[in-house]
N, C-alpha and C positions, 0 to 999 in steps of 0.2 A: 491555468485556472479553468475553472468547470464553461465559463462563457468563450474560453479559447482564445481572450486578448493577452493575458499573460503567460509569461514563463519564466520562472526560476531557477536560477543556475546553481546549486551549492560546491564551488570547488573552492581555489587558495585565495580567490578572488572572487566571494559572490556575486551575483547581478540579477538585476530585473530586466526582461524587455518588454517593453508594450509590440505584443504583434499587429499592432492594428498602422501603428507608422511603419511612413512608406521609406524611411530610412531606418531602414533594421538596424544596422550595426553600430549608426550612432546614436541610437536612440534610449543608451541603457541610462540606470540608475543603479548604483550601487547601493548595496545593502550592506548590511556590518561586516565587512572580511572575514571573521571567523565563522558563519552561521553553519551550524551543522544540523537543522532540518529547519524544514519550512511548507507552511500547509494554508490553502486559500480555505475560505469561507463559501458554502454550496451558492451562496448567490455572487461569489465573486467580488465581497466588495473588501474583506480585510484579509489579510496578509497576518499570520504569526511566523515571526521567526526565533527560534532558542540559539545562543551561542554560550554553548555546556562549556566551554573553555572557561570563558570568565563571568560563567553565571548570571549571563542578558538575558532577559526574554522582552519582547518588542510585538507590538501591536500598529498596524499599517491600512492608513484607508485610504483606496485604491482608488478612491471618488472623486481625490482632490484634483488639481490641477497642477501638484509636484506632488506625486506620491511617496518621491525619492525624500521628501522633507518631512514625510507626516507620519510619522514614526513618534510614537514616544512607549517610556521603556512601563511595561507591568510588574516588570519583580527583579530584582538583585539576587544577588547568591544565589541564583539559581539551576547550580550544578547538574542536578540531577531531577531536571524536570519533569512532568510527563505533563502532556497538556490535550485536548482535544475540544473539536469545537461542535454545537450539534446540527443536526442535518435541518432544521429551518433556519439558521443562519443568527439566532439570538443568544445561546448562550456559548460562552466558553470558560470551562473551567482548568483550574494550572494546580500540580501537586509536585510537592519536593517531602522529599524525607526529614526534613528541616522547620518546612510550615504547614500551616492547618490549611487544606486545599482550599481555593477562591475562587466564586464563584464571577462570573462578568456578565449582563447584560448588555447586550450590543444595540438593543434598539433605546437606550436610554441616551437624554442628551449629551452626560459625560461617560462613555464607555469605559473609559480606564480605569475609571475607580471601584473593584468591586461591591457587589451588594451584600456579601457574604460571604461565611466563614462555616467550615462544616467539622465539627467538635468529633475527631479522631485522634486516633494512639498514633502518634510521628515521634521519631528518632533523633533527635537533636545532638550525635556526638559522633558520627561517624558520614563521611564525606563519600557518595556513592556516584559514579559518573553515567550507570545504566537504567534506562527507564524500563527496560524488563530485567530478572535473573536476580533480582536482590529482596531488599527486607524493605524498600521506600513504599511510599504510596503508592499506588496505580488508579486509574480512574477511567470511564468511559461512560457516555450516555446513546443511550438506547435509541431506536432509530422512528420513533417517533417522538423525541424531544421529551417526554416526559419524567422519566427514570435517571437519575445520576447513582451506577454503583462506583464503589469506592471498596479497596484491599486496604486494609491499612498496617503498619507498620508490627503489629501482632495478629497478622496474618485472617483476620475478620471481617467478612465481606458484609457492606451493607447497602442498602438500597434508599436513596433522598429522594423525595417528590418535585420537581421543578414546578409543577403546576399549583405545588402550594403556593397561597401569600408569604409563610415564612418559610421557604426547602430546608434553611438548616436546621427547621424543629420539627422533619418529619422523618426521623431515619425509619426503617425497616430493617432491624438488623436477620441475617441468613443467619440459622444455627446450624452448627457443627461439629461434630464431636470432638475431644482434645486431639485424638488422634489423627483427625484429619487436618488439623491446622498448616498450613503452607510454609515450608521451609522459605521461598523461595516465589515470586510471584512470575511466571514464564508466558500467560498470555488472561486474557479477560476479553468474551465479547457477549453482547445481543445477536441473537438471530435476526436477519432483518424483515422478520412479521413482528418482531417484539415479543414474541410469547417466550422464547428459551433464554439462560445466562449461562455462559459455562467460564466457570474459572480452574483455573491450571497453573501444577506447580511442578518445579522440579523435580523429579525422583518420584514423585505422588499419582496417585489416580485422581483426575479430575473429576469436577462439580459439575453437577447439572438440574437448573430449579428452572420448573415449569412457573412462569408468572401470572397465567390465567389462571389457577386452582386460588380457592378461598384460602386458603391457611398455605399458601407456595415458600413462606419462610422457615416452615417446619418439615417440609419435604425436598427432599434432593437423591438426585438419582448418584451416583460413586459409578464411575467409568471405570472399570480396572482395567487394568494396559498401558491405560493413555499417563501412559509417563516422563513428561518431557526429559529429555537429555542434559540440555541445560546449557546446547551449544548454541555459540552464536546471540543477534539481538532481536528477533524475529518473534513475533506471536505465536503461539504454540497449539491454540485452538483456532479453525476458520469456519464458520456458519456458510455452506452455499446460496448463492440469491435466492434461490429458490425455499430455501429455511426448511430444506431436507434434508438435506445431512449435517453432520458436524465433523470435520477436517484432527486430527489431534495427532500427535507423535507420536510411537512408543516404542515398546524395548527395542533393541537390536535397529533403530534406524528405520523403522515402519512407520508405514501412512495405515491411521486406520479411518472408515467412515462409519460415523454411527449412524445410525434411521432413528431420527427425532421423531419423525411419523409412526412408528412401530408403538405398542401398548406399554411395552416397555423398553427405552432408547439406550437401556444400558446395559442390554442382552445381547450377544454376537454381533458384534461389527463384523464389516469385510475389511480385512487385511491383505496389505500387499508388501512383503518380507521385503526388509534392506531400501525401500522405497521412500525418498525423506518428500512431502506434498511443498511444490515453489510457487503455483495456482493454477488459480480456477477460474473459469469463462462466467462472466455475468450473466448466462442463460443456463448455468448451472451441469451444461454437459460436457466441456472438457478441462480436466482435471492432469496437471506436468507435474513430472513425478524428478527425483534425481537420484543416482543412485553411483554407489563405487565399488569398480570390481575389484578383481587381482592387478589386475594393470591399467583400467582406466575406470573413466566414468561413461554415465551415459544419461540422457533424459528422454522420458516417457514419455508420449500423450494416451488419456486412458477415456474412453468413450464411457459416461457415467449411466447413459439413458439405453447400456446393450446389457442383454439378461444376465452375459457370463463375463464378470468386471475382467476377471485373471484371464480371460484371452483376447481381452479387449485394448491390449497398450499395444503402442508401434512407435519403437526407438526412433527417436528424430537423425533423420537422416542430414548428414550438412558435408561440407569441403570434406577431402579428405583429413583424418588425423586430425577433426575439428574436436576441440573440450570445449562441452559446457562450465557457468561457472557453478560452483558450490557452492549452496546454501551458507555456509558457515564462512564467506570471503566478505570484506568489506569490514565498515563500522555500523554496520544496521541501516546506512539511510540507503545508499545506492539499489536501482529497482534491477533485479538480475534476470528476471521474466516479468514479461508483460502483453496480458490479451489485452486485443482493441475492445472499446466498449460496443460496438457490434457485431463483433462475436467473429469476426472473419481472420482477423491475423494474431498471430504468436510472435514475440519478438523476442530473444536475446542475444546474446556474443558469446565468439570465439576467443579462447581467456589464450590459445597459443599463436593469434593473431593480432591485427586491430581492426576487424572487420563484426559487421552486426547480420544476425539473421533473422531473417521473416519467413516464416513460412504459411500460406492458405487455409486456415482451417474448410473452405469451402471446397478444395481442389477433391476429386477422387480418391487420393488418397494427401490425405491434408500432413504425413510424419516425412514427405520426401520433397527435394527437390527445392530448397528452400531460394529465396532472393539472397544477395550477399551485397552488404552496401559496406563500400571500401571507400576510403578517406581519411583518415583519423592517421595520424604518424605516431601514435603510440596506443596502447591497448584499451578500448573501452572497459568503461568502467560500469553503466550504466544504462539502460535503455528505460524508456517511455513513449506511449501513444496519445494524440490527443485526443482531446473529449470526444469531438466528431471523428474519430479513427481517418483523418486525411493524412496528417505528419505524423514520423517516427523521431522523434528526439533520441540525439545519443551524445553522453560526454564522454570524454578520453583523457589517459595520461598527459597527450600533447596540450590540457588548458584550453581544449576549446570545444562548445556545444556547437550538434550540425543539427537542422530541421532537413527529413527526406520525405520526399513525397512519395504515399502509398498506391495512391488512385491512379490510372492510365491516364486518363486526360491532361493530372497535373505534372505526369511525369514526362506525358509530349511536349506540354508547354514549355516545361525545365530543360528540358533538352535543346529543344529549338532556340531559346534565349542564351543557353551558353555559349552555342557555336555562334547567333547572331544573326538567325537567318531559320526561315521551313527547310524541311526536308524535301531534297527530291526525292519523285519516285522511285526511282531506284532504291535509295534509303529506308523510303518508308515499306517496298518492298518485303528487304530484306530483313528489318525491323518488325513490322507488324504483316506479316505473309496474309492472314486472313481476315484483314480490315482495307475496307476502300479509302482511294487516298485523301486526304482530309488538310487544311491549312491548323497549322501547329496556333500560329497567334497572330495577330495582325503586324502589318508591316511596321506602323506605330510605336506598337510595344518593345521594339528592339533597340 
C-alpha cells in the first residue's frame, strides 16, 4: 500500500499482511482465494479486489479494526471487470461488458452504493475474461480526478465530468472517423499533467486528443505505427511522469516514443526495432526494453535524457545464462519489472532459475553487476518495490512471498539477527572492506 503498512499477496491462496505487526507471519488476513488483482487507494484506506473466476468484485476498509471482515461485495457477474480508483482517493469507478459502468463515491457515508450510472453501448451476450484486447468497456480517470474516459463497447471514446453535480449528464463525446473505430481496446491513459488522452487499439494507429485546446473533442492527432500487436494483457500506451513522451507498441515488436512536447506529437517518433517498452523510472530517465533474438533474449536499459537514444541502451548484465522474462508470460497481474520509486534500483528475475535481480541505477555503470537474491525453491513469478524503495517483495512457484531488504543498514541488521549475534571484525572486514566497524543491532534485539 502507498503508506507501506500493507501488502498483498495474489497467489492459490491470497492474503493480506499488516506490516506494521510485530508478528508478521501470523498476522494475515485472508482475502477471497481466487483474487486475481487487487489495488489500494493512494491514501491507503480501501482495498479493491476482483475474483474474474466467479465474477466478485469486493470493496475493503482497511480502517477498521478487522479488515479481514470489512469487505463487502460491489458487483456480481463480474467477469470481465475493469475497474480503477482516482488519485485523491474518492472515486472509483467498475466497468464490465455486461453493465453500464458505476460510479462510487468513497467519501460518502455508504460507499458501496453507487451514485451513478454512465449511459453507454455495453454488450450484453458474449462473456469476455480480459479487461484489455476485447470489445468490453475500458475506463480510467485522469490524474487530477476530474475527467472519467470511458471506451465503450462500439468502440467510442468519451469523456464524463466528475466535478459535475450530475457526471452522468455530462459526456463529452471524442469524434472519430468510421474508420478509425477500435477493433479492439489494447490500452487508454492520461498523461500525468492531464493535458493529453491516448487510446489504442489492436492492429490500428492510436489516438491522441489534446485536452487544453477549446474545441479538443473535434481534434485528434492519428499516431501511425503505434499498432498494438495485441499480445499479452498489458497496456499498450505509457505517458512518462514527466508527460513527455508517450510509450506505444508497433509493427514488428518496436518501442516507439512520441514527443507530446513537439508542435506536432504525431510526426517522427524515435524508434527502437524489435524492442517491446516493460518500463520506465518515475523521473522519466530510464526506460527497459525487451527483446528476442535468434536464440535468446535480452533486456535493455536506455538513458532517455542522452542526445543519441540508439546508442544509449546497455544490455542488462546478470548470472551467467540468465533470461529475462517476457512481456507476453503471465495472466497480466504479475509485475515482471520494477523501478524503486526513487529512482535507484531495477528489479526483475531469472525465468531459468529462482533467484531475483537488482541492479544500481546509481552505480557507474548501472546495466552490470547486478545483486542476486536467492531463496525461493521454485521460480519467481513476480517482483515489486516498496513505496519507500527499502524492500524488494518477490513471490515464487514455491507459495510463498519474501520481503528483502535493499538498504545497507537493513541489510546489516538482517544479517546479524539471522546468525544471532554482530559481526566480528574479521567479518565485517571481509564484508564491508571500506567501512569502519560498527554494531549491527543491540544486544537486546536478538
Amino acid at each position: 500500500s502507498p503508506d507501506g503498512r500493507w501488502l498483498v499477496g495474489i497467489t492459490e491462496d491470497s492474503r493480506l499482511w499488516d506490516l506494521a505487526s510485530p508478528h508478521l507471519k501470523s498476522s494475515t488476513a485472508i482475502v477471497p482465494k481466487h483474487t486475481n488483482s487487487a489495488s489500494f487507494s493512494p491514501d491507503s484506506r480501501w482495498l479493491v479486489t476482483a475474483d474474474t473466476s466467479r465474477g466478485s468484485l469486493r470493496l475493503w476498509d482497511l480502517t477498521g479494526a478487522e479488515p479481514a471482515t470489512s469487505s463487502r461485495s460491489l458487483m456480481s457477474n463480474a467477469y470481465d471487470a475493469s475497474y480503477q480508483l482516482s488519485r485523491d482517493s474518492r472515486w472509483l469507478v467498475v466497468a464490465t461488458s455486461k453493465t453500464l459502468p458505476r460510479l462510487y463515491d468513497l467519501r460518502r457515508p455508504d460507499p458501496y452504493r453507487p451514485v451513478c450510472t454512465f449511459p453507454v453501448k455495453i454488450e450484453k451476450t458474449t462473456r469476455l475474461p480480459k479487461p484489455f484486447l476485447h470489445r468490453g468497456v475500458a475506463v480510467t480517470i485522469s490524474p487530477d480526478s476530474r475527467w472519467l474516459a470511458i471506451v465503450d463497447n462500439e468502440s467510442e471514446t468519451s469523456l464524463w465530468d466528475l466535478a459535475s453535480p450530475t457526471p452522468a449528464e455530462s459526456r463529452v463525446q471524442l469524434e472519430a472517423a468510421p474508420s478509425e473505430l477500435l477493433n479492439t481496446i489494447s490500452g487508454m491513459e492520461f498523461s500525468c499533467d492531464g493535458r493529453w488522452l491516448a487510446v489504442a487499439g489492436q492492429g490500428q494507429a492510436a489516438r491522441l486528443w489534446n485536452l487544453t485546446r477549446s474545441r479538443f473533442y473535434t481534434q485528434r492527432h492519428l499516431l501511425q505505427g503505434a499498432k498494438s500487436m495485441g499480445r499479452g494483457r498489458r497496456s499498450s500506451v505509457v505517458f512518462s511522469p514527466d508527460s513527455r513522451w508517450l510509450v506505444t507498441i508497433g509493427s514488428h515488436n518496436s518501442t516507439q516514443l512520441w514527443d507530446v512536447t513537439a508542435n506536432v506529437p504525431s510526426r517522427f517518433p524515435r524508434v527502437l526495432i524489435q524492442h517491446l517498452p516493460v518500463a520506465i523510472s518515475s523521473n522519466s530517465r530510464w526506460l527497459v526494453t525487451w527483446k528476442q533474438d535468434v536464440r535468446n533474449s535480452t533486456a535493455t536499459l536506455w538513458d532517455l535524457f542522452a542526445e543519441d537514444l540508439e546508442q544509449a541502451g546497455r544490455v542488462l548484465q546478470g548470472p551467467r545464462s540468465w533470461r529475462p522474462p517476457t512481456p507476453y508470460q503471465g495472466a497480466g497481474n504479475e509485475q515482471l519489472y520494477c523501478m524503486s520509486p526513487d529512482c535507484r534500483w531495477l528489479a526483475t528475475f531469472d525465468t531459468a532459475s529462482s533467484t531475483a535481480l537488482v541492479w544500481d541505477l546509481a552505480a557507474p555503470d548501472p546495466g552490470n553487476a547486478p545483486q542476486v537474491f536467492k531463496g525461493h525453491t521454485a521460480a519467481v513469478q513476480s517482483v515489486s518495490i516498496s513505496h519507500d524503495s527499502r524492500w524488494l517483495i518477490t513471490s515464487s512457484g514455491d507459495h510463498t512471498i519474501r520481503l528483502w531488504p535493499l538498504r545497507l543498514d537493513d541489510l546489516k541488521k538482517d544479517a546479524a539477527q539471522a546468525v544471532g549475534r554482530n559481526f566480528t571484525q574479521h567479518e565485517w572486514s571481509e564484508l564491508y572492506p571500506d567501512q569502519p566497524f560498527v554494531i549491527s543491532a543491540p544486544l537486546g534485539e536478538f
